[in-house]
N, CA and C atoms as a LAMMPS dump frame, in Angstrom:
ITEM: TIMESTEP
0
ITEM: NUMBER OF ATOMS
462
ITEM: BOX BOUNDS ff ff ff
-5.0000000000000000e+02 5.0000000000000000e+02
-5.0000000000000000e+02 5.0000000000000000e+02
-5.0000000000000000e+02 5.0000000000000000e+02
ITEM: ATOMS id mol type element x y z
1 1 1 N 157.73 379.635 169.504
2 1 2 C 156.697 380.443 168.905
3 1 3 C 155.349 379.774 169.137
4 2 1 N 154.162 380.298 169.676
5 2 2 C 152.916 379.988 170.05
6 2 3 C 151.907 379.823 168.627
7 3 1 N 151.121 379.489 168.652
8 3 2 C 150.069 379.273 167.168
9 3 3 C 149.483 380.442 167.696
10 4 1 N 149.086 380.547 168.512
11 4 2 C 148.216 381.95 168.722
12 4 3 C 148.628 382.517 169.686
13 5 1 N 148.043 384.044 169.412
14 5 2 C 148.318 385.484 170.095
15 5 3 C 148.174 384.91 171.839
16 6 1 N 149.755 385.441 172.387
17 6 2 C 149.557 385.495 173.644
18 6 3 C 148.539 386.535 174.229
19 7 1 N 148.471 386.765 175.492
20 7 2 C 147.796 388.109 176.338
21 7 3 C 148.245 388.953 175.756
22 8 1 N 149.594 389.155 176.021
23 8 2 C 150.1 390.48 175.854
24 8 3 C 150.454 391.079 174.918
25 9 1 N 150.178 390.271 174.124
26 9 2 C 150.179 390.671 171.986
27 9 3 C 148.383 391.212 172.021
28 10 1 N 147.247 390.494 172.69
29 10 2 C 146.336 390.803 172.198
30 10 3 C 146.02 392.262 173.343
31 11 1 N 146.611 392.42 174.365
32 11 2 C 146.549 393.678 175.043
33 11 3 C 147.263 394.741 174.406
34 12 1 N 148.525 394.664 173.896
35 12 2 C 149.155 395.642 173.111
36 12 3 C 149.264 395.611 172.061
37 13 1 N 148.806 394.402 171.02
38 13 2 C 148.386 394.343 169.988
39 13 3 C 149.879 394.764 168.765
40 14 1 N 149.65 394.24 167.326
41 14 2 C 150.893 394.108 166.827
42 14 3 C 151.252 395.874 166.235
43 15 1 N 152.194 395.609 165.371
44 15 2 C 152.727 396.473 164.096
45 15 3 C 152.168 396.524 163.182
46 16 1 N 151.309 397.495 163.02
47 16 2 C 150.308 397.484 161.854
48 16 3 C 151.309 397.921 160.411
49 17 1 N 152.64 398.509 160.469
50 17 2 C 153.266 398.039 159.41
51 17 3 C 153.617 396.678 158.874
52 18 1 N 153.639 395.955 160.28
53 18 2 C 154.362 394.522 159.395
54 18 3 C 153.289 393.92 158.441
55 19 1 N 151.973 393.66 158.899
56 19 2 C 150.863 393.314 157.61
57 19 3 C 151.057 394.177 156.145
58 20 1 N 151.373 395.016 156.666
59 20 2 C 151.583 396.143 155.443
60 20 3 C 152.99 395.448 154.349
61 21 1 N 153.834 395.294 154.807
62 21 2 C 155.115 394.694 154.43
63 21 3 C 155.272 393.311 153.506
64 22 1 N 154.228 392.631 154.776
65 22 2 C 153.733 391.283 154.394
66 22 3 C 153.118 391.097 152.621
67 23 1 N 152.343 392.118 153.159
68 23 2 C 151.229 392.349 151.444
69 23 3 C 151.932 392.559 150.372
70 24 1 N 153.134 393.174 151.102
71 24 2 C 153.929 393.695 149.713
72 24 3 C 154.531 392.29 149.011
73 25 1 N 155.33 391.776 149.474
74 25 2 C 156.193 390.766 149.387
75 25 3 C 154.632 389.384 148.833
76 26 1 N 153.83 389.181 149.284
77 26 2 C 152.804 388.976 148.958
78 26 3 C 152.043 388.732 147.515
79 27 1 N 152.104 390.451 147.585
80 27 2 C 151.781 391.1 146.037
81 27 3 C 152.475 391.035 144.838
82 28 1 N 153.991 390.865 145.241
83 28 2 C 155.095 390.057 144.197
84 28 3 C 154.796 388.785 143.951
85 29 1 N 155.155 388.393 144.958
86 29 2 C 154.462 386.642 145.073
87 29 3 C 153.077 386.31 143.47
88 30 1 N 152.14 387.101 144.124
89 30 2 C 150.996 386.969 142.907
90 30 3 C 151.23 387.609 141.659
91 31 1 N 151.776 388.612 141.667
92 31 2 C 152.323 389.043 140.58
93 31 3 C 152.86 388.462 139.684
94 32 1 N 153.999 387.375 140.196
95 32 2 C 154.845 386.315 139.87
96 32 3 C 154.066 385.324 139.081
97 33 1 N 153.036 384.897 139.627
98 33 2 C 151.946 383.775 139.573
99 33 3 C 150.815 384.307 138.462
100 34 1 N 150.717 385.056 138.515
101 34 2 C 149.822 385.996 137.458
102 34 3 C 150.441 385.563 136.081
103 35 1 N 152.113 386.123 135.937
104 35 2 C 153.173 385.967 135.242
105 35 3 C 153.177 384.879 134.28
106 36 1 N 153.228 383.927 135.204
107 36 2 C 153.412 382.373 134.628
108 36 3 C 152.343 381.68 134.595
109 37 1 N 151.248 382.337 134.821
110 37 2 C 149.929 381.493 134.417
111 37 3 C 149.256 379.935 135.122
112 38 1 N 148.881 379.042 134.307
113 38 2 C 148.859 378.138 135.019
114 38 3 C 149.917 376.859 134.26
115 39 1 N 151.062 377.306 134.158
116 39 2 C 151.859 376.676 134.279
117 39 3 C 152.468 375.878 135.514
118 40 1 N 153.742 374.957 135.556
119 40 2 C 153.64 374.434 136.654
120 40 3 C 154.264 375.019 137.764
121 41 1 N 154.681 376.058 137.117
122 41 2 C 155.6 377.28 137.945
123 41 3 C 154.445 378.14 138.894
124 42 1 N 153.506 378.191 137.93
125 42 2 C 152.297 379.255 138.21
126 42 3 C 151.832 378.786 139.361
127 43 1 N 151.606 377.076 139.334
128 43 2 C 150.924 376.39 140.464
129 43 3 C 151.52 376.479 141.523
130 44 1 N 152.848 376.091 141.836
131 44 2 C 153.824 375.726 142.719
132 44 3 C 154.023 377.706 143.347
133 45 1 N 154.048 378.719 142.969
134 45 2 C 154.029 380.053 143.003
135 45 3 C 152.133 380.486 144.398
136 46 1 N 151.099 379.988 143.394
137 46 2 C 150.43 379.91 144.143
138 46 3 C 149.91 378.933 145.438
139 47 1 N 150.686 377.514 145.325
140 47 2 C 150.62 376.868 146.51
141 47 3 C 151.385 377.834 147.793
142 48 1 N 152.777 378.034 147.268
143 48 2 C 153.233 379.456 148.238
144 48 3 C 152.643 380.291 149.037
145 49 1 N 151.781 380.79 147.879
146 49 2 C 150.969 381.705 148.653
147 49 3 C 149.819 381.281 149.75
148 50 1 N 149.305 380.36 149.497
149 50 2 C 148.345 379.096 150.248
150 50 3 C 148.745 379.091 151.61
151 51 1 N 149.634 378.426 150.956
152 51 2 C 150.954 377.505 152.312
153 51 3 C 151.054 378.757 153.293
154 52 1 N 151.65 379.994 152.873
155 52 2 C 151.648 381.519 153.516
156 52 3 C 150.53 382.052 154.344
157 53 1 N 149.337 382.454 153.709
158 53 2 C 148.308 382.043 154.32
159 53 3 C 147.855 381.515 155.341
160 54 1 N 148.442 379.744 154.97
161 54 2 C 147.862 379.241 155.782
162 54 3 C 148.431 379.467 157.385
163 55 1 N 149.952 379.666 157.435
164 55 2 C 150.133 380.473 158.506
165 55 3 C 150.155 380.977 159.038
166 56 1 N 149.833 382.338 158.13
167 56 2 C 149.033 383.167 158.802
168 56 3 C 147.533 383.381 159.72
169 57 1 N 147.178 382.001 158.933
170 57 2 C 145.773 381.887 160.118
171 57 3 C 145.905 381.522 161.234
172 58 1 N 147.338 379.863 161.302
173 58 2 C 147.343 379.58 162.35
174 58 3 C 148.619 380.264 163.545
175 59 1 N 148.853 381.08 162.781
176 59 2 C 149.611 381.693 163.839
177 59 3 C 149.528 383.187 163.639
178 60 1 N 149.019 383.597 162.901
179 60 2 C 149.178 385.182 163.129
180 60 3 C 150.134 386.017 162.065
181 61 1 N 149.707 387.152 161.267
182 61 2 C 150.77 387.525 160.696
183 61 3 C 152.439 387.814 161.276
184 62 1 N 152.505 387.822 162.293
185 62 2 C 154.031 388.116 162.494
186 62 3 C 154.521 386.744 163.165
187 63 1 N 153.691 385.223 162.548
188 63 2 C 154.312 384.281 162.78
189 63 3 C 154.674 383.683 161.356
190 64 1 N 154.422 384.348 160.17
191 64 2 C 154.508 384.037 158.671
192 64 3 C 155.811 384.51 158.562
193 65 1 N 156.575 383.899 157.168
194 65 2 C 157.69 384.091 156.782
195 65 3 C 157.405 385.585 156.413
196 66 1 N 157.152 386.382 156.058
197 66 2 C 157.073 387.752 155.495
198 66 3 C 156.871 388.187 157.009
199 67 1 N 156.194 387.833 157.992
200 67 2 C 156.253 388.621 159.44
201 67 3 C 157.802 388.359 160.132
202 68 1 N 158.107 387.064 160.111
203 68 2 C 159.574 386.992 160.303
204 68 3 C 160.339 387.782 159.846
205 69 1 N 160.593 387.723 158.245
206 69 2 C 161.476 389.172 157.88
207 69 3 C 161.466 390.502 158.238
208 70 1 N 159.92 390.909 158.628
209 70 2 C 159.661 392.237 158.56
210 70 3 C 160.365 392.205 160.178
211 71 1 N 160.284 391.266 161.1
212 71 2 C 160.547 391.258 162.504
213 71 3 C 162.322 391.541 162.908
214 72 1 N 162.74 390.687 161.658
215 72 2 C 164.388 390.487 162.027
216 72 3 C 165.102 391.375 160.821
217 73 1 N 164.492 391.969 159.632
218 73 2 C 164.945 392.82 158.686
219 73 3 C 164.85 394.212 159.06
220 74 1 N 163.216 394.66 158.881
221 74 2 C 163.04 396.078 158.588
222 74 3 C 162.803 396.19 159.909
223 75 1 N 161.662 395.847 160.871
224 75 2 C 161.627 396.421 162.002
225 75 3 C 162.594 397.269 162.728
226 76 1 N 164.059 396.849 163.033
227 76 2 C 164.973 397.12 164.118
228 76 3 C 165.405 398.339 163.175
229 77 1 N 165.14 398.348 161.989
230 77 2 C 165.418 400.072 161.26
231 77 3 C 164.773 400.861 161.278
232 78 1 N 163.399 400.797 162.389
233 78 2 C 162.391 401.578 162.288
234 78 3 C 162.373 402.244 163.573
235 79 1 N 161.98 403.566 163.868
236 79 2 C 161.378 403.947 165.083
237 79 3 C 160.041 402.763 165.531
238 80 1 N 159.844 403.225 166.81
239 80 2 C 158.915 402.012 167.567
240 80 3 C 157.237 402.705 166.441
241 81 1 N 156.418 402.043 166.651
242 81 2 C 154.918 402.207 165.817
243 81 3 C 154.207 403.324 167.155
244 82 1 N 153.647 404.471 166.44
245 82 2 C 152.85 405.027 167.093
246 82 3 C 151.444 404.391 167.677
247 83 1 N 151.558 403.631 166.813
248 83 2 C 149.862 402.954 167.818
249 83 3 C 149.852 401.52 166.796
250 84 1 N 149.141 400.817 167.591
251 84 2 C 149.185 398.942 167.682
252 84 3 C 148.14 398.965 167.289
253 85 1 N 147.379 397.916 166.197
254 85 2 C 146.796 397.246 165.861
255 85 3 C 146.031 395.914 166.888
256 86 1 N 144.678 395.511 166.601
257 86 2 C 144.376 394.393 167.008
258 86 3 C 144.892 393.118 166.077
259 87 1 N 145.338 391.712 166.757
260 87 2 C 145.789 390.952 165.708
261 87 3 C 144.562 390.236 164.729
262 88 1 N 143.633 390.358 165.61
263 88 2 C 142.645 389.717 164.9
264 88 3 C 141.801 390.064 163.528
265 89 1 N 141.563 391.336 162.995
266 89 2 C 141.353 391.569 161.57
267 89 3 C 142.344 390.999 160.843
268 90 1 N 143.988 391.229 161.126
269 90 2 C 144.726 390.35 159.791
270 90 3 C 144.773 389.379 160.067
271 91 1 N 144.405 388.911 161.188
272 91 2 C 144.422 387.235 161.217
273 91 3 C 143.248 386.711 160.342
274 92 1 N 142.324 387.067 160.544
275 92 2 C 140.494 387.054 159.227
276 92 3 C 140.869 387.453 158.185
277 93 1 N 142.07 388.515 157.875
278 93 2 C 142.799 388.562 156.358
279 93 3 C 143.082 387.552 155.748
280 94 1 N 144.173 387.01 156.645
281 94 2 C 144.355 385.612 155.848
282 94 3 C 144.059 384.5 155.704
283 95 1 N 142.569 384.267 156.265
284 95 2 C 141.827 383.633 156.356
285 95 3 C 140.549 383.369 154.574
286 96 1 N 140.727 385.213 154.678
287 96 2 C 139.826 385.157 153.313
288 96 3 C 141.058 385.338 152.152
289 97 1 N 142.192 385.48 152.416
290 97 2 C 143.149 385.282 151.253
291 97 3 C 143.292 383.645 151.126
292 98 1 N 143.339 382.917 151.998
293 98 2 C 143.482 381.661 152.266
294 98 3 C 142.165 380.772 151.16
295 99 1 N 141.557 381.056 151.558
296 99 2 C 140.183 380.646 150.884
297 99 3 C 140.28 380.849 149.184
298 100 1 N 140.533 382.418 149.125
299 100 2 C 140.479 382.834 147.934
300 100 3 C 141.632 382.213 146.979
301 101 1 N 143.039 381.9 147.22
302 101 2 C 144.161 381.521 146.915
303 101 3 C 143.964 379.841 146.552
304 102 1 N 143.174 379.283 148.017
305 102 2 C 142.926 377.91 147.85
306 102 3 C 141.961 377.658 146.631
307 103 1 N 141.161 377.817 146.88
308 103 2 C 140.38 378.068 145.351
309 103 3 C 140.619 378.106 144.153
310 104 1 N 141.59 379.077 143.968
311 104 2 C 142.11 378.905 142.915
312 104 3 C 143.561 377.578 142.76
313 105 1 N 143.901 377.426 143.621
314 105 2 C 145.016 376.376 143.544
315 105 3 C 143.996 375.052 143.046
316 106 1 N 143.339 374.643 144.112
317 106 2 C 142.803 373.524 143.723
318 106 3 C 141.979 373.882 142.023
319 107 1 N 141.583 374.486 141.973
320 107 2 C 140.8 374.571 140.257
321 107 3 C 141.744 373.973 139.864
322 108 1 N 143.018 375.02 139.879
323 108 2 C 144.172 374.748 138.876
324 108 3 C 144.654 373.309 138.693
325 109 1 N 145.108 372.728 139.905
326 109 2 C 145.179 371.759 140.319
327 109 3 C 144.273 370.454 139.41
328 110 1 N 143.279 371.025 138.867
329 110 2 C 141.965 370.079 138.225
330 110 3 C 142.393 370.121 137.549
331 111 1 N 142.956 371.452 136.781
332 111 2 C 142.731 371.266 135.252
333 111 3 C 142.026 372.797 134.511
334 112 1 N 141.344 373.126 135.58
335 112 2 C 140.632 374.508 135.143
336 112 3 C 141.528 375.673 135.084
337 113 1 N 142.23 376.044 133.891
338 113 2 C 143.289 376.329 133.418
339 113 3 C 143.345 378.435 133.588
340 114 1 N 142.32 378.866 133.232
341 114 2 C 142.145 380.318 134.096
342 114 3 C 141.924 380.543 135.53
343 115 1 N 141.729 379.326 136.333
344 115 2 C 141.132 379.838 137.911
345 115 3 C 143.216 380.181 138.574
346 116 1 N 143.981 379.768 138.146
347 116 2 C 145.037 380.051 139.104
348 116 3 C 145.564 382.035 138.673
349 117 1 N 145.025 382.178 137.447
350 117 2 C 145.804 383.537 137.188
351 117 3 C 144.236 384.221 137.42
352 118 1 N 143.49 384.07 137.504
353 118 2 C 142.168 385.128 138.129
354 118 3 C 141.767 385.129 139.231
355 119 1 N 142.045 383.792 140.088
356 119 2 C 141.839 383.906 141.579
357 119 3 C 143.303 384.602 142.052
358 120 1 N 144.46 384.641 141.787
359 120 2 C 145.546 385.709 141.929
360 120 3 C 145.35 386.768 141.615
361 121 1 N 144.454 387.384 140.942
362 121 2 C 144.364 388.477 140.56
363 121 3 C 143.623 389.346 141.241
364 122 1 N 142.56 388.603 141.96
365 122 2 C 141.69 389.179 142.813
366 122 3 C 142.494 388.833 144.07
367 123 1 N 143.076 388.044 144.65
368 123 2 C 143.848 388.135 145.585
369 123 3 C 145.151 389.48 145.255
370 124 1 N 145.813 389.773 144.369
371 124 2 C 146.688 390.743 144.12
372 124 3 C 145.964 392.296 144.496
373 125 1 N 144.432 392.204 143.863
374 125 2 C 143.771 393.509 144.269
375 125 3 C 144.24 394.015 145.679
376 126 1 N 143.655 392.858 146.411
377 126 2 C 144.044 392.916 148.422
378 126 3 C 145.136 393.337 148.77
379 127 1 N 146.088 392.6 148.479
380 127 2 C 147.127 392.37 148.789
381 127 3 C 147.959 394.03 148.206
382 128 1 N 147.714 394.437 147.174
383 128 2 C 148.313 395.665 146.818
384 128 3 C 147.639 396.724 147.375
385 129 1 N 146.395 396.828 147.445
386 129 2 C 145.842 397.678 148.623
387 129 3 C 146.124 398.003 149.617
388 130 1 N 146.711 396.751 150.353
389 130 2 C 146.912 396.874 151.791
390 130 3 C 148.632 396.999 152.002
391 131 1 N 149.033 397.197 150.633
392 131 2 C 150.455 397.454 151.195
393 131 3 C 150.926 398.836 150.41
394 132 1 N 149.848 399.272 149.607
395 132 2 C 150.197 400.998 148.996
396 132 3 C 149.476 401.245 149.598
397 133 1 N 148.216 401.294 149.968
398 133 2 C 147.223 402.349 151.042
399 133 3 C 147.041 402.158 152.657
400 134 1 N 147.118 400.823 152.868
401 134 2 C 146.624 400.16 154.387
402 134 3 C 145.319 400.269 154.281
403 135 1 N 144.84 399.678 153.301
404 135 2 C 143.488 399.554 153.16
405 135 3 C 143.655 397.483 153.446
406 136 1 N 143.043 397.281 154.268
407 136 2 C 142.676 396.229 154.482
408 136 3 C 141.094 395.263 153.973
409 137 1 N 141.052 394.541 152.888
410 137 2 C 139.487 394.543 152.862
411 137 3 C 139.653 393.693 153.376
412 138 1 N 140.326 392.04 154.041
413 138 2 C 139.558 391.407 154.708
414 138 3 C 139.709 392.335 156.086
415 139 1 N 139.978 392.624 156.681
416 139 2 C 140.237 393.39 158.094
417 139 3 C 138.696 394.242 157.96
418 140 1 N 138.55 394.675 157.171
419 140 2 C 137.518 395.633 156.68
420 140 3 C 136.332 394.413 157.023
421 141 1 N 136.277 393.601 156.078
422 141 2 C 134.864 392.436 156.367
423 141 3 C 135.139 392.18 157.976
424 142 1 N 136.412 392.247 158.862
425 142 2 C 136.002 391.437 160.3
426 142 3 C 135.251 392.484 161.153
427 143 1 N 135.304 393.931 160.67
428 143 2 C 135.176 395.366 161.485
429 143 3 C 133.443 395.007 161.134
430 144 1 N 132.909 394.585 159.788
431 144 2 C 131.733 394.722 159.399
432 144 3 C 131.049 393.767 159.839
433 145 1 N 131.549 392.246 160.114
434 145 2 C 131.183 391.049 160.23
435 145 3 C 130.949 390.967 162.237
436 146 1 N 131.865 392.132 163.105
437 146 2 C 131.911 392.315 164.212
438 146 3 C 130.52 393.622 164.462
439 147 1 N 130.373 394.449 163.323
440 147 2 C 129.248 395.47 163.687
441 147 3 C 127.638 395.227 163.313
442 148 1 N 127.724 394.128 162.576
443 148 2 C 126.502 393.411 161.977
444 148 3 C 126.149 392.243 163.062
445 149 1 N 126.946 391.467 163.626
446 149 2 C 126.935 390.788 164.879
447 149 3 C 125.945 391.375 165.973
448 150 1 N 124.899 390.593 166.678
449 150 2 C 124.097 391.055 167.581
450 150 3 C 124.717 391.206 169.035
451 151 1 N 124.315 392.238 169.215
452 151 2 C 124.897 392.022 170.746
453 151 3 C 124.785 391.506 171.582
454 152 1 N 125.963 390.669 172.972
455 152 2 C 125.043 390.042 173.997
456 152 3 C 125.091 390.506 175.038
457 153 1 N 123.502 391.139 175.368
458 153 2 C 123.665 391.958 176.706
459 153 3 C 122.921 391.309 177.698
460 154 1 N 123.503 391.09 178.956
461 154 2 C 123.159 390.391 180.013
462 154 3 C 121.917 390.492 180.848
């Protein structure tokens, strides 16, 4: 498995269900963590999610344990995807879930005893969005962060 998108992933680009899938399983995850607060369950729940994350940056959602499942579980029960995704908005997904998750881990981690169940919570917003609607907001910030970008014309 490569850390990053070969050619021919970024020419045909992924399964815009599997991010979808991902979020779900995701969204339990924080849910979970929400649950138990900042207990030590709560912490160890949101390092998970971190740790998750963090793979997802360096390799791509369908190199994360939730892209694995969706790859070797649900996929092969599915008809093929009518149209492919670029990998790079959910890869900037979990980049700003990453951030947002880390954040709150380390607070928690201090001592600052609300940052692990409110930085999950705003991470849960995302994350349930993008797996009941396919609303993506970090994907959404890379579309905005790519159209606000100046152009370079030769």
């Amino acid at each position: 498995m490569t850390t990053a998108p070969d050619a021919t992933e970024r020419a045909a680009g992924i399964d815009p269900r599997g991010p979808r899938f991902g979020a779900a399983l995701t969204a339990i995850l924080l849910i979970a963590t929400i649950l138990a607060g900042d207990s030590p369950a709560g912490l160890i729940l949101l390092a998970v999610v971190v740790a998750s994350f963090a793979l997802g940056v360096t390799r791509g959602v369908q190199g994360t344990w939730q892209g694995l499942l969706y790859a070797s579980l649900v996929r092969p029960r599915l008809a093929a995807p009518t149209e492919r995704e670029d990998p790079a908005p959910p890869r900037f997904a979990q980049l700003v879930g990453l951030i947002i998750t880390g954040v709150g881990l380390v607070l928690g981690l201090i001592g600052v005893g609300w940052a692990v169940t409110v930085f999950a919570a705003v991470a849960l917003v995302a994350a349930f969005l993008n797996a009941a609607f396919g609303l993506c907001l970090g994907c959404e910030m890379y579309l905005l962060g790519r159209r606000l970008r100046p152009s370079r014309t030769a």
